[in-house]
ZADO-1210 file (C-alpha; in nm, 4 decimals, padded with zeros to 6 digits):
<atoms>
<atom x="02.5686" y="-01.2756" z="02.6775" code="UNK" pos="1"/>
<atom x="02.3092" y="-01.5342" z="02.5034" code="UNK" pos="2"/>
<atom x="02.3510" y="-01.7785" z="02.2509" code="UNK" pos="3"/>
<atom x="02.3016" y="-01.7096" z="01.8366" code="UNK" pos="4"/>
<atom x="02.0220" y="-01.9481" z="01.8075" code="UNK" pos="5"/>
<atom x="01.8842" y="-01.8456" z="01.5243" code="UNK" pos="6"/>
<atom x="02.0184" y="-01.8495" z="01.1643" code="UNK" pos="7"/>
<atom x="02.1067" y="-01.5948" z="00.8794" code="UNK" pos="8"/>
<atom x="01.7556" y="-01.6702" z="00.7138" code="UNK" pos="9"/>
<atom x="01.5415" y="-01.6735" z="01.0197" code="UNK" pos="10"/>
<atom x="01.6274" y="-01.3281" z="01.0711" code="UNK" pos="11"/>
<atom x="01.5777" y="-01.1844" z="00.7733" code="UNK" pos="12"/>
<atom x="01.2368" y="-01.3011" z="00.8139" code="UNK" pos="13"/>
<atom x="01.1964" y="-01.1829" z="01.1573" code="UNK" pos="14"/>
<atom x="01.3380" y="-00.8138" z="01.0144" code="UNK" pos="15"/>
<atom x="01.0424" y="-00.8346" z="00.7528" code="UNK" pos="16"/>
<atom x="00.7939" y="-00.9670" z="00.9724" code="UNK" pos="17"/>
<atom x="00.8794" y="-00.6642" z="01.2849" code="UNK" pos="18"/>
<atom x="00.8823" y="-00.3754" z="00.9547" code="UNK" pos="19"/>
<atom x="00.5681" y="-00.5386" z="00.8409" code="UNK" pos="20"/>
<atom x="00.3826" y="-00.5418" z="01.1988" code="UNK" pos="21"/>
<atom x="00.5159" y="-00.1928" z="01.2072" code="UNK" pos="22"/>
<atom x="00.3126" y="-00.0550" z="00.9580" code="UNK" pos="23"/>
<atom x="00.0350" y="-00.2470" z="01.0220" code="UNK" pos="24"/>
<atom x="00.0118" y="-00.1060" z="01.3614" code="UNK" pos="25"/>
<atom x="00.0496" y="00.2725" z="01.2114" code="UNK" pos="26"/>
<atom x="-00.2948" y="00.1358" z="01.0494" code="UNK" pos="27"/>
<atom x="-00.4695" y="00.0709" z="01.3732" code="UNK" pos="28"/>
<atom x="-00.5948" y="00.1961" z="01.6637" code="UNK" pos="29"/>
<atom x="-00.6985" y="00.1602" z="02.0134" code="UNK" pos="30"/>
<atom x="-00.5267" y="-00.1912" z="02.1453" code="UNK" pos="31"/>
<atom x="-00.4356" y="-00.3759" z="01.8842" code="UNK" pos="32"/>
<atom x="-00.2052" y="-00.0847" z="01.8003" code="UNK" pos="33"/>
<atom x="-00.0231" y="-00.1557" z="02.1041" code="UNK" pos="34"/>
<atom x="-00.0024" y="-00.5661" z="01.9964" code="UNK" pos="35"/>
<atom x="00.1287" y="-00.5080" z="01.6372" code="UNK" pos="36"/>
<atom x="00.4062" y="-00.2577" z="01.8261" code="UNK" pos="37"/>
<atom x="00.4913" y="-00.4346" z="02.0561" code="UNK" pos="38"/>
<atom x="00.5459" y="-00.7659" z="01.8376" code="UNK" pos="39"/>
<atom x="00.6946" y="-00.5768" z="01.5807" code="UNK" pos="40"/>
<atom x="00.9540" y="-00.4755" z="01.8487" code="UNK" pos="41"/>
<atom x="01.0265" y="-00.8243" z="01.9971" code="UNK" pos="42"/>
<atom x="01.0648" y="-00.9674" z="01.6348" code="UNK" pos="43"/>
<atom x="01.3022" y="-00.6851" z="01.5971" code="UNK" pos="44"/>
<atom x="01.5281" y="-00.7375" z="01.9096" code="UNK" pos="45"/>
<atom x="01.5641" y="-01.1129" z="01.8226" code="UNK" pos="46"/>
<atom x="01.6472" y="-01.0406" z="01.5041" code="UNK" pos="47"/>
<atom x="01.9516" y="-00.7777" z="01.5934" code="UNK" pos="48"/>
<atom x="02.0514" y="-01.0003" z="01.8416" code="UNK" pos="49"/>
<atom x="01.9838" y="-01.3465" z="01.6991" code="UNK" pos="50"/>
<atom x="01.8603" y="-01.4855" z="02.0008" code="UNK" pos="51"/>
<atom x="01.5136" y="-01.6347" z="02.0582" code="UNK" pos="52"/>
<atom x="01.3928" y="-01.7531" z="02.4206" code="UNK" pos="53"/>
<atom x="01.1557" y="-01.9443" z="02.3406" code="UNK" pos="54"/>
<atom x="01.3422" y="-02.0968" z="02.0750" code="UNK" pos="55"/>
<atom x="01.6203" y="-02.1745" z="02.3439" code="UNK" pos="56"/>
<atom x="01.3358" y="-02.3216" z="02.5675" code="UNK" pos="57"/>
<atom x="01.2190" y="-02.5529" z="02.3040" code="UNK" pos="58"/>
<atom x="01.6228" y="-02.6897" z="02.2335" code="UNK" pos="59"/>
<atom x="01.5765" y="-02.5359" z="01.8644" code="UNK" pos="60"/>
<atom x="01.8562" y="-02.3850" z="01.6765" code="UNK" pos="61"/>
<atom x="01.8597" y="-02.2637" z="01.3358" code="UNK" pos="62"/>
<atom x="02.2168" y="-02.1939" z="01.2806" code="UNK" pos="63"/>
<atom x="02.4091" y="-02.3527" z="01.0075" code="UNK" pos="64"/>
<atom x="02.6295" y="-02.5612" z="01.1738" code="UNK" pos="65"/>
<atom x="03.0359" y="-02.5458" z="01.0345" code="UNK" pos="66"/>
<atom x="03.1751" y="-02.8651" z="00.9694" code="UNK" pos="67"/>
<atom x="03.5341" y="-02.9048" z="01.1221" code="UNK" pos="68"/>
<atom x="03.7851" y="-03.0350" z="00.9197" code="UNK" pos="69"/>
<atom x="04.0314" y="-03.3161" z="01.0272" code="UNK" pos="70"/>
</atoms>
């Protein structure tokens, strides 16, 4: 399907970040309830998935890369 762009660390981060936005959105109301869930939910896809689009626009990737042995 896509391409792991993004590494072990960056989405552990991105996990935190969509749980965080999550309950931060339970705290408001009116439209920015609606911004916090729906960022919460992005950060949450590209977390499960490890894929980032914009990170795959910009040429970033923040997978460790395995050294091959000769």
């Amino acid at each position: 399907m896509f391409k792991v762009n993004e590494g072990l660390i960056d989405r552990i981060i991105r996990l935190v970040l969509a749980i965080v936005f999550l309950i931060v959105g339970f705290l408001l109301k009116g439209g920015w309830l609606i911004f916090f869930w729906i960022l919460s939910f992005i950060l949450f896809i590209t977390s499960l998935f490890g894929f980032c689009g914009i990170y795959a626009l910009l040429g970033i990737n923040t997978c460790a890369m395995k050294k091959k042995i000769k």
